[in-house]
C-alpha positions in Angstrom: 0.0 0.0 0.0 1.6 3.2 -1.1 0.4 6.3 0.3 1.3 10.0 -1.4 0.1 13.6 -0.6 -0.1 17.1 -1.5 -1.1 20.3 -0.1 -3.5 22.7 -2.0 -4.8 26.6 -1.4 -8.6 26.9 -0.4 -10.5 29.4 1.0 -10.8 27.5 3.4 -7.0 26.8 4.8 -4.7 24.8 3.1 -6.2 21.2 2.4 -4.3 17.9 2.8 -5.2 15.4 -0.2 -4.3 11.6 0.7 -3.6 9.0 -1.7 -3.5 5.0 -1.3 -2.3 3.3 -4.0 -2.8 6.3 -6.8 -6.7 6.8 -5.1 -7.9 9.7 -3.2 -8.1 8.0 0.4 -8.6 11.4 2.4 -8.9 15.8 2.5 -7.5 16.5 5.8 -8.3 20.4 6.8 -5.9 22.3 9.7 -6.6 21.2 13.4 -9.4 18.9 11.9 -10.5 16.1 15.0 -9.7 12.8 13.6 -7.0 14.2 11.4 -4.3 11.3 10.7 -0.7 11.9 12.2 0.9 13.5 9.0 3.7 11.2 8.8 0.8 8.3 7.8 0.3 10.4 5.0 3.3 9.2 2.8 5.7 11.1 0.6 4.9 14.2 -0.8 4.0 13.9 -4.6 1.0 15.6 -6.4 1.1 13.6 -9.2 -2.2 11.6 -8.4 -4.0 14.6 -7.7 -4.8 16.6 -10.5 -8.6 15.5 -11.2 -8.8 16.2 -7.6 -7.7 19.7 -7.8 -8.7 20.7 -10.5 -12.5 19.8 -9.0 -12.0 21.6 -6.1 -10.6 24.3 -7.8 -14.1 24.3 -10.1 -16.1 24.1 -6.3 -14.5 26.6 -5.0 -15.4 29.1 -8.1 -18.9 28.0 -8.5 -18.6 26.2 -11.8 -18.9 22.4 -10.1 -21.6 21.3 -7.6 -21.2 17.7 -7.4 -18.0 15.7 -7.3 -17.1 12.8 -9.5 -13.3 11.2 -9.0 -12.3 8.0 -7.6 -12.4 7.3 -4.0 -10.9 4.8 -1.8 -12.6 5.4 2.3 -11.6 3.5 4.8 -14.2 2.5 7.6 -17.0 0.4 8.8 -19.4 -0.8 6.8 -21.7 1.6 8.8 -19.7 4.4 8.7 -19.7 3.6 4.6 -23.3 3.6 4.1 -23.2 6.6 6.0 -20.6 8.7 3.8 -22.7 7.5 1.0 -25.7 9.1 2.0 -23.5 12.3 2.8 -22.4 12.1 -1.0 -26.2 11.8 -2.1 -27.4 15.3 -0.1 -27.4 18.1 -3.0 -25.2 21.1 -3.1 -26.2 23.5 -1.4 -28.8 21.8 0.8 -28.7 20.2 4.2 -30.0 17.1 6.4 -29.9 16.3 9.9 -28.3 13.1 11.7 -31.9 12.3 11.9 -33.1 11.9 8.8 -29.6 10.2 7.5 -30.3 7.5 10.2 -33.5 7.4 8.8 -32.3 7.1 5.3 -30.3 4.1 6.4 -33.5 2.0 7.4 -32.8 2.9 11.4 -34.7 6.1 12.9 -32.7 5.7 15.9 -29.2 5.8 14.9 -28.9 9.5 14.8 -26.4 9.8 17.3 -24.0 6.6 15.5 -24.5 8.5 11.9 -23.0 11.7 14.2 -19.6 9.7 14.9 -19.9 8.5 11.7 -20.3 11.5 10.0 -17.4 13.1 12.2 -15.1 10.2 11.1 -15.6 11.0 7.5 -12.2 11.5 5.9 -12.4 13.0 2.8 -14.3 16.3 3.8 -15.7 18.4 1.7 -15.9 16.1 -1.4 -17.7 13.9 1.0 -20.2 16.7 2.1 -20.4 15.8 6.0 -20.5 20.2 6.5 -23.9 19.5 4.7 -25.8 17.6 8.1 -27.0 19.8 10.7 -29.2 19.2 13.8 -32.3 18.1 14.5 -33.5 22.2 14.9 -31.7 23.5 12.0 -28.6 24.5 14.3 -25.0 23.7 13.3 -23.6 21.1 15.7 -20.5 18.8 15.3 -17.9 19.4 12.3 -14.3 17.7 12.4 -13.1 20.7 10.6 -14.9 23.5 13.2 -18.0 25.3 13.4 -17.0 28.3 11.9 -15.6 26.9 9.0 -18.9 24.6 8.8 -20.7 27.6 8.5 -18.8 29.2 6.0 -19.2 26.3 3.5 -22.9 26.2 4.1 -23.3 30.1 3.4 -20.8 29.8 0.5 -23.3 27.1 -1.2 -26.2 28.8 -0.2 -24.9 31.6 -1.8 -25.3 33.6 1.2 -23.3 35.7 3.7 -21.1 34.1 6.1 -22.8 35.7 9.2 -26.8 35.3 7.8 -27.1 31.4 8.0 -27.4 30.3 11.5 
């Protein structure tokens, strides 16, 4: 198993992108919880990362909404359904841990979809900033709160400080 990674601009902070074996395996943000020690990351090289890139780049002017690019995620089967349901919620719209659970076939899982969702390691791509609580408030994001909110008002198309 070869790992390889680069570090890109955002608006956001700079943005760690993981590869395993040639396959985008994680987007790591600054102080994000559940961040991998960096030397697990492998050699520098960002040679398997310019599809990746050059899609964020496109997010992060407004021209792409939905990602498409190879991805290799390493977890649970649980926590896999769960990033799967992440990657079905539409740009620049939200869900709660709730109705994910409920998505999943078990109304009562909210609170396991939470860790799930917090474990989820290629943010943004994976849209985890996308699922909010059950009364609209933001609650839980590996990569902060405020940055959360930014991401939500940037796809809303909205100012930073009107959202929440």
């Amino acid at each position: 198993m070869t790992k390889q990674h680069t570090v890109v601009d955002s608006p956001y902070g700079p943005l760690t992108l993981v590869a395993t074996d040639g396959v985008l395996s994680g987007l790591y943000m600054p102080q994000q919880r559940h961040r991998p020690d960096e030397e697990t990351f492998g050699e520098e090289d960002p040679a398997p990362f310019g599809e990746a890139i050059r899609q964020l780049e496109a997010y992060f002017a407004r021209e792409l909404t939905e990602f498409d690019l190879p991805m290799r995620l390493h977890g649970t089967d649980f926590q896999q359904r769960v990033w799967e349901q992440l990657r079905q919620i539409p740009y620049g719209e939200t869900r709660t841990y709730g109705e994910l659970a409920e998505a999943l076939g078990n109304a009562g899982a909210s609170r396991a979809v939470g860790l799930a969702n917090g474990k989820n390691p290629i943010g943004i791509i994976v849209p985890c900033h996308r699922v909010i609580g059950s009364t609209g408030s933001l609650v839980g994001y590996g990569g902060g709160l405020d940055r959360k909110q930014r991401l939500l008002a940037f796809e809303s198309g909205t100012p930073d400080d009107a959202l929440f």
